[in-house]
N, C-alpha and C positions, 0 to 999 in steps of 0.2 A: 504493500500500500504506500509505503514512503519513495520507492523507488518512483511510482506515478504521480506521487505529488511533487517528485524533484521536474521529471521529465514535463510533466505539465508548465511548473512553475518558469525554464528554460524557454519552451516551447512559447509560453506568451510575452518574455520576454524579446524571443524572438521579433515574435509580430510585431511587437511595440516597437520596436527598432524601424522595419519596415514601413508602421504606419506613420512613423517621425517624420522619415527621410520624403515618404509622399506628400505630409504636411506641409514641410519645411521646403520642397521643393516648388508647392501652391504657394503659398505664402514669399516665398522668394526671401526664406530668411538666409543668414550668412554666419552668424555667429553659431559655433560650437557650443557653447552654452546653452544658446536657447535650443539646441538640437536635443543635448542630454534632459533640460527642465520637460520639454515634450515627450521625448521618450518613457521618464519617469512616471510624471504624470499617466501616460494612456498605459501604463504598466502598473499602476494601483487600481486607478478602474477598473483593469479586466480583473485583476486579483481578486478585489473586493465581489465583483460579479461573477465570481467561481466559489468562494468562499461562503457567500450569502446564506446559500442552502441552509448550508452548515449548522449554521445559529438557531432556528429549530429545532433541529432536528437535537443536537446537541440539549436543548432544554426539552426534549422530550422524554430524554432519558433520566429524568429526575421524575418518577409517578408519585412524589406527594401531594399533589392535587390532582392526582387522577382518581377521585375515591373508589369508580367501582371499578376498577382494574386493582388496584391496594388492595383496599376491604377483601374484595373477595378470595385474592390470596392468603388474608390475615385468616379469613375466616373457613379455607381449606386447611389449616393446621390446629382450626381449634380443638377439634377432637383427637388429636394427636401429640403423644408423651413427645418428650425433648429428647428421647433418645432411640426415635422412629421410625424405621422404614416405608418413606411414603413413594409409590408408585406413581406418578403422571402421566394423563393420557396422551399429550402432546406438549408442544413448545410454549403454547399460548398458555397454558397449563405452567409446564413447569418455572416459565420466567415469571411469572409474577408471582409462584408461591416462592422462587429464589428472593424474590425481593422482600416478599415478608416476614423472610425469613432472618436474611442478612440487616435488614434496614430496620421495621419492623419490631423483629424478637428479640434479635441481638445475638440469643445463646448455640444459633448455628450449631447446635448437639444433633439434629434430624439429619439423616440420608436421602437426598431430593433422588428420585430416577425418572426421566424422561424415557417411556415405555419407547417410544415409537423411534428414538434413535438409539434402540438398543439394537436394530440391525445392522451396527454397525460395528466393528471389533474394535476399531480403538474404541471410540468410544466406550464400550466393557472393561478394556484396558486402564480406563481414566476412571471408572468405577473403584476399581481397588484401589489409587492412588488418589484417590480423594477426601478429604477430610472433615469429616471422621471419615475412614473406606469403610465401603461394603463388605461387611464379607461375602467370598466366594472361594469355591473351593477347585477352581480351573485355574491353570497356571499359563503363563503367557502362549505358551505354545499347545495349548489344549484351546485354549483362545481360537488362534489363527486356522486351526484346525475344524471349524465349527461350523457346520452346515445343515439343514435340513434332513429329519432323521423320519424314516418310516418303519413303524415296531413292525418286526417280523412273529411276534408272541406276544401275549398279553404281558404285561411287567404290572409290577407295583411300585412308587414312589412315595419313600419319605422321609421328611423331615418334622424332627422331632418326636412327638408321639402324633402326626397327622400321619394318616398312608391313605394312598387312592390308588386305585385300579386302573389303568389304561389297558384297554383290550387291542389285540391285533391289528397292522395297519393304521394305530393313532399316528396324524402326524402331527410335527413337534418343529416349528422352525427355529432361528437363529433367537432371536428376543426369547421363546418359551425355554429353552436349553440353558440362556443366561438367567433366568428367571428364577428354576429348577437348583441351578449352583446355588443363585441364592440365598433360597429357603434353607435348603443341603446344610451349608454352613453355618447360618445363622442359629439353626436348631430354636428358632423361639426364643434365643437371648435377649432379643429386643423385638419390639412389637414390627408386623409390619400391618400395613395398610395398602388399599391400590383408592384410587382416583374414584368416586361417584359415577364418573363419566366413563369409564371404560367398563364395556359390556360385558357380563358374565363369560361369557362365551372365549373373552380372550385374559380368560382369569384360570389357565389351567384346570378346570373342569373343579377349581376349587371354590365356589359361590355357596354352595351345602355348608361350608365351613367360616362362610363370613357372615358379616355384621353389618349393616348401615347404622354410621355414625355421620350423622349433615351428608357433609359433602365428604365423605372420609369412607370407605370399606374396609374394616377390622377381620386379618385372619386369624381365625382360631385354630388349636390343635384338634377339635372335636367340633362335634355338629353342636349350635346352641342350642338347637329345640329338646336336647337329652342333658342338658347340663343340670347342676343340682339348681341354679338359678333358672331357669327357663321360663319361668313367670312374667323376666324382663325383655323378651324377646317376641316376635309376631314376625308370622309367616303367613300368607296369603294370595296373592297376585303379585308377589313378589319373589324370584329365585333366589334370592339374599335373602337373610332373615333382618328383624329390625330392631336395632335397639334401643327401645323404647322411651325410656328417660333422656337417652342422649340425641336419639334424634328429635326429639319432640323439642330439645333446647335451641337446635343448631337448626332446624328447618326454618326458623323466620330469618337470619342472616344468611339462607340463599332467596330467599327472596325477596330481602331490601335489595342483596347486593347482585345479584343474578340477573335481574329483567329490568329492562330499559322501555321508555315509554311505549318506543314504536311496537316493542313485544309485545307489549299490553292490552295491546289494538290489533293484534293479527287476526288468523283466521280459528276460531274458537274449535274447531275440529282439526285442528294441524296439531299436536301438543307440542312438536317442534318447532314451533313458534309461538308457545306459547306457556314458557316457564310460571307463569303463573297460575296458569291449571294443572301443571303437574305438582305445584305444590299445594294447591288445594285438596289434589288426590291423596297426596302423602299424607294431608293431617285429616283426611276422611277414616282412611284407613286406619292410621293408629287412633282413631277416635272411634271404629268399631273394634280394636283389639282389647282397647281401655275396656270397653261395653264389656264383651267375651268375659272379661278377667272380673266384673264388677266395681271398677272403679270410674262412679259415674261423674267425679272432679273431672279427672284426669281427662275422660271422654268429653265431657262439656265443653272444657277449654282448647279441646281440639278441633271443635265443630264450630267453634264463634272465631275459628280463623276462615274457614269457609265462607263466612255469613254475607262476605260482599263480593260474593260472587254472582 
């Protein structure tokens, strides 16, 4: 990048040279001084008019008054310990939970991973050497070596006291494989979590064993609907189960900070555009799990979030 801003910066010097000499030529000056003030001169302008961009953009990378791009990264870590593995489902995703992280929290103790450039081997490579790193239990040339796997047999997988069953012909690309190290490693020593937004389906066939926490997915070593707590959980219309005190806290901070006017006004039968009925849904539902359980507070207060719909 510096090499083209040298080459640039020569380059218009050039020019300025050339448009001097045309000026000065028009003009019918004679003095060598007024040659170089001219030169100089149409050689800040253009500078300044290459440069201009810049200062934008440059103050854009400051998001403290960008509240809902902040916010909402603030409030993807709220359900999440300071020493947590949280999965992202893309860039948009993982930069501004970086930022809420770094800027923000301050205590930078979480594992940020951007799911979607884990197709990438260094990038897996810069996983280990990052700080706090990841654990994983592939080495740099187990890395490099890492490609798309089709089970020839059923296998079993696991980490910690979690085991799942993959039957015959699962396939398994590059991100699931780094994924798998993972868990492998970590054995449950510190929590992880995946993204809200990334779909069960590219959750390792591991959703049976999570949690919605807001905008946070909590894996477990066990399925919750069998745990000695299970009372705090609901399972319904939902392949994730739900955890109920915690999502019932974090559901209104995705929807201050999730949906922007224009969403709000979309097409009421798109739910993809329309964040705000899908969190009408969320607190329908845990407001007929409240019901199920007999706690008809809890259920109330989840149905008068509803109410201006």
């Amino acid at each position: 990048m510096s090499a083209w801003a040298i080459a640039g910066a020569v380059l218009l010097y050039l020019m300025a040279i050339q448009w001097a000499k045309k000026f000065q030529a028009r003009m019918e000056f004679t003095s060598r001084r007024m040659e170089r003030l001219v030169t100089v001169s149409i050689y800040i302008v253009l500078l300044a008019a290459l440069l201009a961009p810049y200062y934008p953009r440059w103050q854009n990378a400051d998001m403290s008054e960008y509240f809902l791009i902040r916010d909402l990264g603030a409030n993807q870590l709220q359900g999440v310990e300071k020493d947590g593995i949280l999965v992202l489902g893309g860039s948009a995703e993982y930069y501004r939970t970086l930022y809420a992280e770094k800027i923000l929290f301050g205590d930078a103790q979480r594992s940020l991973i951007n799911y979607q450039a884990m197709v990438s081997k260094k990038y897996i490579r810069q996983l280990k050497q990052s700080d706090p790193p990841v654990p994983m239990d592939l080495e740099d040339s187990d890395i490099e070596s890492l490609g798309p796997v089709k089970l020839q047999k059923p296998e079993t997988f696991q980490a910690g006291e979690l085991k799942v069953n993959y039957p015959a012909e699962t396939v398994f690309l590059v991100a699931d494989m780094a994924m798998m190290s993972i868990l492998r490693a970590n054995k449950f020593e510190r929590p992880v979590y995946f993204s809200f937004n990334i779909p069960p389906e590219n959750m390792l066939g591991l959703a049976p064993y999570s949690t919605i926490r807001g905008l946070a997915v909590k894996l477990l070593e066990q399925d919750p609907m069998s745990t000695a707590d299970s009372t705090n959980f609901f399972r319904d219309k939902f392949p994730v189960a739900m955890d109920m005190p915690w999502t019932q806290q974090l559901l209104w901070g995705y929807y201050v900070h999730r949906t922007t006017l224009w969403q709000a006004k979309g097409d009421k039968l798109d739910p993809r555009y329309r964040p705000l009925l899908n969190y009408a849904k969320a607190h329908a539902y845990l407001a007929e799990a409240f019901l199920g359980k007999e706690n008809g507070e809890a259920a109330a207060s989840n149905f008068r979030q509803c109410e201006f719909f």
